[in-house]
C-alpha positions in Angstrom: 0.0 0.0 0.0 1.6 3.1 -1.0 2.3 5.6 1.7 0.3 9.2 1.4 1.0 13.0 2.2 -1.9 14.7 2.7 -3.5 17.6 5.0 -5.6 16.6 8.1 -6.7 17.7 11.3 -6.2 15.8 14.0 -9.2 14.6 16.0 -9.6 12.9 19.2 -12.4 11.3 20.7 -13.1 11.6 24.8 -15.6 10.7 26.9 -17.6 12.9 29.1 -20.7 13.3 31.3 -23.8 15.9 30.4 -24.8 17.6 33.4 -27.5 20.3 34.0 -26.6 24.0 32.8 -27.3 25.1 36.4 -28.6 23.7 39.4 -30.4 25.9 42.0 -31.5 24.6 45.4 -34.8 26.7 45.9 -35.1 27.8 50.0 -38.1 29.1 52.0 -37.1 32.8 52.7 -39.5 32.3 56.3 -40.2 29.5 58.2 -43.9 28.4 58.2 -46.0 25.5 57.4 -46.6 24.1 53.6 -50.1 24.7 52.8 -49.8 23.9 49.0 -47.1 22.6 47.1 -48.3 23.6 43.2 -45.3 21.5 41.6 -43.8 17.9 41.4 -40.7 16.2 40.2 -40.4 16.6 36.4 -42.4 19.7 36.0 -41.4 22.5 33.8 -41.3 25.8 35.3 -41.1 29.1 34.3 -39.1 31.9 36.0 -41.4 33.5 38.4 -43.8 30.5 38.7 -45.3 29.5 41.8 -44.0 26.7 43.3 -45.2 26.4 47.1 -47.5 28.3 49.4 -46.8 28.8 53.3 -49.5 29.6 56.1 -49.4 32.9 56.7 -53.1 33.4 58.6 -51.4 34.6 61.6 -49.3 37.2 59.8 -52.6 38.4 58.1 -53.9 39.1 61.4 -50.9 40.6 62.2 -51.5 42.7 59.6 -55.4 43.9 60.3 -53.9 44.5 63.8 -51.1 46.5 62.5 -52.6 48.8 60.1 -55.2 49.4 62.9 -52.5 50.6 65.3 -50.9 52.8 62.6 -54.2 54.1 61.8 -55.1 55.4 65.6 -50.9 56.7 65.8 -51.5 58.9 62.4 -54.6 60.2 63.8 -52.9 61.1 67.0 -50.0 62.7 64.8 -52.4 64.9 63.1 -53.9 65.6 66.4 -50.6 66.6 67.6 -49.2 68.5 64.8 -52.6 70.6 65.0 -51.8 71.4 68.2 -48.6 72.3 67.8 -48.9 74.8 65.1 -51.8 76.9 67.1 -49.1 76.9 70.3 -47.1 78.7 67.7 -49.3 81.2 66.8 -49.9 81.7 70.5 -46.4 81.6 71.3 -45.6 84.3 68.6 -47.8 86.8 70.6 -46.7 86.0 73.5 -50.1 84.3 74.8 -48.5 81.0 75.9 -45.3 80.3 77.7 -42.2 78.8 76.1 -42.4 75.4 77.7 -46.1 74.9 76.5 -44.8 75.7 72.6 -41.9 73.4 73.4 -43.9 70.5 75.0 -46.7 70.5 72.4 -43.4 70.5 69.5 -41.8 67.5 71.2 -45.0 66.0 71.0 -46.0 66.5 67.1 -42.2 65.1 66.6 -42.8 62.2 68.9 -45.9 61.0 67.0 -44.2 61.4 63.5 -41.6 59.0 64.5 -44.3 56.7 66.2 -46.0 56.7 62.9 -42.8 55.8 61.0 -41.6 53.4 63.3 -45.0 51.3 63.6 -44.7 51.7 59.2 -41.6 50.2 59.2 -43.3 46.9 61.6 -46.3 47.0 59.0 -44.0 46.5 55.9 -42.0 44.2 57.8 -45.0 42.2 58.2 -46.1 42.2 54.5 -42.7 41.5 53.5 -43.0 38.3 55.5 -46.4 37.6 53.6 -44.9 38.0 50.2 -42.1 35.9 51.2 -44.7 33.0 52.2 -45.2 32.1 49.2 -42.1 30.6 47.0 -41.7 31.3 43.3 -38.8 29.7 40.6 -36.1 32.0 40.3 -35.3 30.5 36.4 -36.9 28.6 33.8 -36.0 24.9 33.9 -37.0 21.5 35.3 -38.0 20.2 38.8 -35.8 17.5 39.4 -36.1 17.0 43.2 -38.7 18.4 46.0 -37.6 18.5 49.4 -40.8 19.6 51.0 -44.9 18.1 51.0 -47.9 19.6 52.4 -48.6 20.0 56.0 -44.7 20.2 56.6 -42.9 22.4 58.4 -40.2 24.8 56.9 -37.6 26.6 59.0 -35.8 29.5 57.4 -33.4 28.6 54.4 -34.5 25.1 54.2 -35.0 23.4 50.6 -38.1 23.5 48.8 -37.4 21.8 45.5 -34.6 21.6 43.0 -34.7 23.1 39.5 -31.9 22.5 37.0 -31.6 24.1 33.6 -31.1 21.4 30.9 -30.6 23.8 27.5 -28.2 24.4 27.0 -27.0 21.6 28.3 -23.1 20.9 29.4 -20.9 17.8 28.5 -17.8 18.1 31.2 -14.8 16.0 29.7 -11.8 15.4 31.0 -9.0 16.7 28.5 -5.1 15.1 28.6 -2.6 17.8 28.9 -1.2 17.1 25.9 -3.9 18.5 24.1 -5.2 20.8 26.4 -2.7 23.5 25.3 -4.4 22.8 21.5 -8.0 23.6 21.8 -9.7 27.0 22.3 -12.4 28.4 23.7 -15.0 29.1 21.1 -13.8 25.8 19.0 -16.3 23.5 17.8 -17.2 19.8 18.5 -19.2 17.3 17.7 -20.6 14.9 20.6 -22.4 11.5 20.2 -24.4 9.8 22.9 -24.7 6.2 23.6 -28.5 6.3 24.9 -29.4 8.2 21.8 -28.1 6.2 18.6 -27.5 7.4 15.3 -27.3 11.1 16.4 -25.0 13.5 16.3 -24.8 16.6 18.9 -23.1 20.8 17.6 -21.0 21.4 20.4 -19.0 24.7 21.3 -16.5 24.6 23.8 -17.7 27.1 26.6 -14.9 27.0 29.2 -11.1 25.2 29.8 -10.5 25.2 34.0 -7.1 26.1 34.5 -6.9 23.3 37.3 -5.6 20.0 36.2 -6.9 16.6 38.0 -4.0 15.7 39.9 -3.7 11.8 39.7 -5.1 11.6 35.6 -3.5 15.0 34.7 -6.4 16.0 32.8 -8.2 19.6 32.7 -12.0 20.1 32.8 -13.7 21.3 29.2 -17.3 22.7 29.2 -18.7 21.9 25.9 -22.0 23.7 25.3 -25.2 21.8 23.5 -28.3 23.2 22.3 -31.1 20.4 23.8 -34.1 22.4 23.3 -36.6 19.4 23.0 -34.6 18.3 26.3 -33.5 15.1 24.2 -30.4 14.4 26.1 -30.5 13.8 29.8 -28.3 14.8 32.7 -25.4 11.7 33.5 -25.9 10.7 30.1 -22.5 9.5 28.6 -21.2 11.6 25.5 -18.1 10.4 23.3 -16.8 14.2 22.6 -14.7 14.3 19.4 -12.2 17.4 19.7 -10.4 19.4 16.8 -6.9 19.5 18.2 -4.8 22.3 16.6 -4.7 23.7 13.0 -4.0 21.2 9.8 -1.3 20.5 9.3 0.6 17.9 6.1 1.4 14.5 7.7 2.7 11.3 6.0 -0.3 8.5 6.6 -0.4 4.6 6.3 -2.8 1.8 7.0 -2.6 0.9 10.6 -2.0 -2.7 9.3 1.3 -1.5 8.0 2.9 -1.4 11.8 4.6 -3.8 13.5 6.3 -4.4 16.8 10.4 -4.2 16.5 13.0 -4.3 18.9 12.9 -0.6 18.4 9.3 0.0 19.1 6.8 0.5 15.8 8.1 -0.1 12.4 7.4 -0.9 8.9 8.5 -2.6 5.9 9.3 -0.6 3.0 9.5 -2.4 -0.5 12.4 -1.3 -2.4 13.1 -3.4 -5.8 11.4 -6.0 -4.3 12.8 -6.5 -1.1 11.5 -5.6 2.2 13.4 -3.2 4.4 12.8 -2.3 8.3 11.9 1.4 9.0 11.0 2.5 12.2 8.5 5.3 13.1 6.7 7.1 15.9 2.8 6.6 15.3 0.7 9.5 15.7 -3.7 9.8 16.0 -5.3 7.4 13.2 -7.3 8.9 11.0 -9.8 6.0 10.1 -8.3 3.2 8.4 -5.1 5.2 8.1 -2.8 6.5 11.1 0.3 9.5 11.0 3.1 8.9 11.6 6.8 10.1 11.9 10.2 8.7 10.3 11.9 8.2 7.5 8.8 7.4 5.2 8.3 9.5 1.9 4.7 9.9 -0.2 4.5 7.3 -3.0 6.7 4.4 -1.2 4.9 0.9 -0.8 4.7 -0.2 2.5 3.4 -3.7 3.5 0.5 -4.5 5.2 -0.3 -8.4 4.5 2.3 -10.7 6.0 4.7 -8.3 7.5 4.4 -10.0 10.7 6.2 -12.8 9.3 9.1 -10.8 7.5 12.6 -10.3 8.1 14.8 -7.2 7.0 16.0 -7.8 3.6 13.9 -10.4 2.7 12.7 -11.2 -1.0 8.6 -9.9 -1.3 6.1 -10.1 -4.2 3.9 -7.1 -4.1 0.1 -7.3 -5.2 -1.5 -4.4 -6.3 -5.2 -2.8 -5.3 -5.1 -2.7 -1.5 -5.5 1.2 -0.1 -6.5 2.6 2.8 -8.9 4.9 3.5 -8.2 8.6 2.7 -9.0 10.8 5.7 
C-alpha cells in the first residue's frame, strides 16, 4: 500500500458526562407550614412560577392588627401636629409660655416617628407575607422536591430543586497534551450512547485552569443546544475534539505497523525487497494512522504478511489494496 502526504486535522475522541446547565437549590425565605405545594418532580417551570404556598393566617392578622394601630398613631400625629402649630401662633404673641410651645413641639415630633416606626413593623410584616409564598427563580425543570404539604419549613430550608437542561453541558476530562491545542469558542461534535445514530453541535464554553492531579487531565465545558430536552443529565457523551490547525502529515494503513525491537516499524518495498523502518505513530485517521520517520509519499509499505518478514527479505507485491483517505 503506497504511503500518502496529505493535509488533516487531527481529532480525538473523549468521553464525558452531560450535566444540568445550572442547578439551584430553591429555599423558603421564612419558616412556616406548607399549605400547597403547586409543583412535582419533572415539571417545567417558568421563571417566576409558583412553586409552594406557606400559612401565613397569623401574619394576616398581624397585619389587620397593624394597620389598625398605625391608623389610631397617624390620627394622634395629626392631632398633635394641629396642636402644635396653634401653640405657635400663641407663642408668637406672646399668649402662651415657652415650655407649653416646646412641649406641644416635642410631641407632634414624637408622633411622627411613632408613625414611621409602627410603618416600618407594618411593611415588615407584609414582607414576610410576600415571602410565604415561594416562586422559581429561572426557567427549567424540577428534578427534586424537598418539601410536602402539611410540613414544616424553618428558614433557608430546601423546597425543590430546578436544574436548567438547555443548553445543556458535556464536562470532559481533556489530557494535557492537548489541552494547550483547543480554544475556547472551537467547535465539537458529541455523540451519545442512549441516543443512537445522532450526532450533537457542540462549542467549547470554558477550559478550567486546574488539572486533575492523579489523571492530569483539565475540565472542558462543551456547550449543546437540547431544546426538546433530548439528552438527559449523567448521560454518557463520546466528545470528538479538533486538536490544533491542519497541518501535512505522512499516513499509512494501521496494518502497515509492527512491533520491533525498536518500538513500531514498517517494511518498505524497495526493488522488491522488504526493508525495516521504524516510526513514531501519531492519531489514526480512520483506516489510516500518521506517523513520523523516514517514510516518503508514493513508497509501498506492506500490510499483509509483514508480521512474518525479516529485513531484507525477497517480497512479491500485489497491487489494489488502499486505505482509507482521511
Amino acid at each position: 500500500s503506497p504511503v500518502l502526504e496529505k493535509m488533516v486535522v487531527t481529532r480525538v475522541m473523549l468521553v464525558g458526562t452531560a450535566e444540568p446547565w445550572s442547578e439551584t437549590v430553591v429555599a423558603s425565605e421564612e419558616a412556616g407550614l406548607v399549605r400547597k405545594m403547586l409543583v412535582d418532580e419533572g415539571d417545567k417551570v417558568r421563571k417566576n412560577q409558583t412553586l409552594c404556598i406557606q400559612d401565613a393566617s397569623q401574619l394576616r392578622l398581624k397585619i389587620e392588627a397593624a394597620r389598625a394601630v398605625v391608623a389610631e398613631a397617624a390620627a394622634n400625629q395629626t392631632r398633635a401636629e394641629r396642636e402644635w402649630g396653634r401653640l405657635k401662633r400663641l407663642y408668637s404673641i406672646k399668649s402662651v409660655s415657652k415650655k407649653a410651645y416646646e412641649d406641644a413641639q416635642f410631641a407632634a415630633e414624637a408622633a411622627v416617628k411613632r408613625v414611621a416606626r409602627l410603618q416600618v413593623d407594618l411593611y415588615t410584616l407584609l414582607d414576610q407575607v410576600k415571602k410565604k409564598v415561594i416562586y422559581a427563580p429561572v426557567s427549567g425543570t424540577v428534578v427534586e422536591r424537598h418539601t410536602l404539604v402539611g410540613q414544616w419549613l424553618g428558614k433557608g430550608d430546601p423546597v425543590v430543586t430546578v436544574t436548567v437542561m438547555n443548553p445543556i453541558r458535556v464536562m470532559v476530562p481533556v489530557p494535557e497534551r492537548y489541552v494547550s491545542r483547543i480554544n475556547k469558542g472551537d467547535s465539537s461534535q458529541v455523540i451519545f450512547d442512549a441516543l443512537p445514530g445522532r450526532t450533537f453541535k457542540g462549542v467549547i464554553d470554558a477550559i478550567i485552569p486546574r488539572a486533575d492531579r492523579a489523571g492530569r487531565t483539565f475540565p472542558v465545558r462543551i456547550e449543546i443546544s437540547n431544546s426538546k430536552g433530548t439528552i438527559k443529565a449523567g448521560m454518557l457523551g463520546r466528545v470528538t475534539l479538533l486538536i490544533g490547525n491542519p497541518h501535512k502529515a505522512i499516513l499509512i494503513p494501521k496494518d502497515a505497523l509492527v512491533l520491533s525491537g525498536a518500538g513500531k516499524s514498517v517494511y518498505v518495498i524497495n526493488d522488491q525487497t522488504a526493508h525495516l523502518v521504524q516510526v513514531k505513530p501519531g492519531p489514526a485517521h480512520g483506516s489510516l494512522i500518521e506517523v513520523e520517520g523516514k517514510l516518503k509519499a508514493g513508497q509501498k509499505v506492506v500490510i499483509r504478511g509483514n508480521e512474518r518478514l525479516r529485513p531484507g527479505q525477497r517480497v512479491k507485491v500485489v497491487s489494489g489494496i488502499r486505505g482509507d483517505a482521511p
